[in-house]
C-alpha positions as CSV (number, residue, x, y, z in Angstrom):
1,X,23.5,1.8,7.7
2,X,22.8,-1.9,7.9
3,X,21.9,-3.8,5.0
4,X,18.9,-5.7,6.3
5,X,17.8,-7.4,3.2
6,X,19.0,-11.2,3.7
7,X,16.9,-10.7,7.1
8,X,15.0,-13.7,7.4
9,X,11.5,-13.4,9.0
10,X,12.7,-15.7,11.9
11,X,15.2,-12.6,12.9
12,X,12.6,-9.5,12.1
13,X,10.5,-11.5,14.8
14,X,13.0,-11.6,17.3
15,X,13.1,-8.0,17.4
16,X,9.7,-8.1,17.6
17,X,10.0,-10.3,20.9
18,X,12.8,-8.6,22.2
19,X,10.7,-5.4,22.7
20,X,7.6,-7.0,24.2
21,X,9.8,-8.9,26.6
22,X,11.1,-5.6,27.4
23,X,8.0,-4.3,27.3
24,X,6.4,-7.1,29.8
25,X,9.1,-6.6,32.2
26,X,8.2,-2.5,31.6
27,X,4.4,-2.9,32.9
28,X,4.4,-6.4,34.8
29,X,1.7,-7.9,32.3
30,X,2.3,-10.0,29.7
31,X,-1.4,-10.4,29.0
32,X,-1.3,-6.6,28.2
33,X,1.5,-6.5,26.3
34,X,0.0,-9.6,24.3
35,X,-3.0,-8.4,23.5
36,X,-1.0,-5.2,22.1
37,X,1.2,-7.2,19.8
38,X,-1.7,-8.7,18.8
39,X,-3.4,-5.5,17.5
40,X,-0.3,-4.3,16.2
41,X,-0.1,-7.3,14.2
42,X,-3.6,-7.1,13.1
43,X,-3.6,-3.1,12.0
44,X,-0.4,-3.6,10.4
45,X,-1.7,-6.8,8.8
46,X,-4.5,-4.8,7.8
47,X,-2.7,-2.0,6.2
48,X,-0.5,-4.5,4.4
49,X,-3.7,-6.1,2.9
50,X,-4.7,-2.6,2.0
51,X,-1.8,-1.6,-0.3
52,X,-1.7,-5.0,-1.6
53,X,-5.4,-4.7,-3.1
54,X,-6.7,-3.6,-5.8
55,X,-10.2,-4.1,-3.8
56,X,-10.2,-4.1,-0.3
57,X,-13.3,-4.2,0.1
58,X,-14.4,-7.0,-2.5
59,X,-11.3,-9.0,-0.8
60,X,-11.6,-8.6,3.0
61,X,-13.4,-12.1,3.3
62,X,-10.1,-13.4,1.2
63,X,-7.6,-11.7,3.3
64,X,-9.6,-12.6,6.7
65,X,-8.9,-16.0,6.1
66,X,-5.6,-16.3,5.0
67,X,-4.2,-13.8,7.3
68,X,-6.2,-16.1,9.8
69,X,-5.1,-19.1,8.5
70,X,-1.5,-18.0,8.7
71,X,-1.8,-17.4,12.2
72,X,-3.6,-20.2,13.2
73,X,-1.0,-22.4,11.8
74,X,2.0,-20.2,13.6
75,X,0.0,-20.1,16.9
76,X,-0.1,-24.2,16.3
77,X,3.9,-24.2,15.8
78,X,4.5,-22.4,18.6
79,X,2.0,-23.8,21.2
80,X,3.6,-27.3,20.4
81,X,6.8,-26.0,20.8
82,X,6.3,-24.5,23.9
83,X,4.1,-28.0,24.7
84,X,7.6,-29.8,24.3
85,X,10.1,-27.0,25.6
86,X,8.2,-25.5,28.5
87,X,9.3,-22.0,29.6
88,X,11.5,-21.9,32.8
89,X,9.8,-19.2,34.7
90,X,11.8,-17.4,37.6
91,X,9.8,-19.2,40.8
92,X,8.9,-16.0,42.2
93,X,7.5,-14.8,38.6
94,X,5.7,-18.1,38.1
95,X,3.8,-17.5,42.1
96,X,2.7,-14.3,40.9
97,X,1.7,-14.9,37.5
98,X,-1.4,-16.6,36.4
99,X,-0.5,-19.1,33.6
100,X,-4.3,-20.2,32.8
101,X,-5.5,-19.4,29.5
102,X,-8.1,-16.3,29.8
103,X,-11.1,-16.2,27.6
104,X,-11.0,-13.0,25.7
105,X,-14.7,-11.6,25.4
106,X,-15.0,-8.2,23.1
């Protein structure tokens, strides 16, 4: 068994990646496969706020915006990283895929 307890976020979340890479190339959609990470992260995220209160319910405002704030500020990291150090798409990918940012409506 593998001691995994010096893992450092950074390496946890490359796991993470890996699989929806995988899982991108699996069902040709990256939106999809976003939009499913993103409620992963968000039920997970809730259940961790759930066995971390003693009062969910008094404290969801709380954890909404930290949890939000959190991202916010990782989404910011990342966009500008990906602002400086574009991705290098295969051409073929990049004719097929539609890189505009899509407005999510519930």
């Amino acid at each position: 068994m593998t001691d995994t307890s010096n893992t450092t976020i950074y390496e946890l979340a490359d796991q993470f990646i890996a699989l929806a890479n995988q899982l991108s190339q699996q069902e040709a959609d990256v939106g999809k496969v976003g939009t499913a990470l993103r409620f992963a992260a968000a039920r997970f995220n809730a259940f961790e706020a759930a066995i971390k209160s003693a009062d969910l319910g008094a404290e969801k405002e709380s954890a909404l915006e930290w949890f939000s704030s959190e991202f916010k500020e990782m989404l910011s990291d990342n966009l500008d990283d990906h602002i400086a150090n574009p991705p290098i798409l295969q051409e073929a990918v990049a004719e097929q895929t539609d890189n505009s940012v899509q407005m999510f409506k519930g």
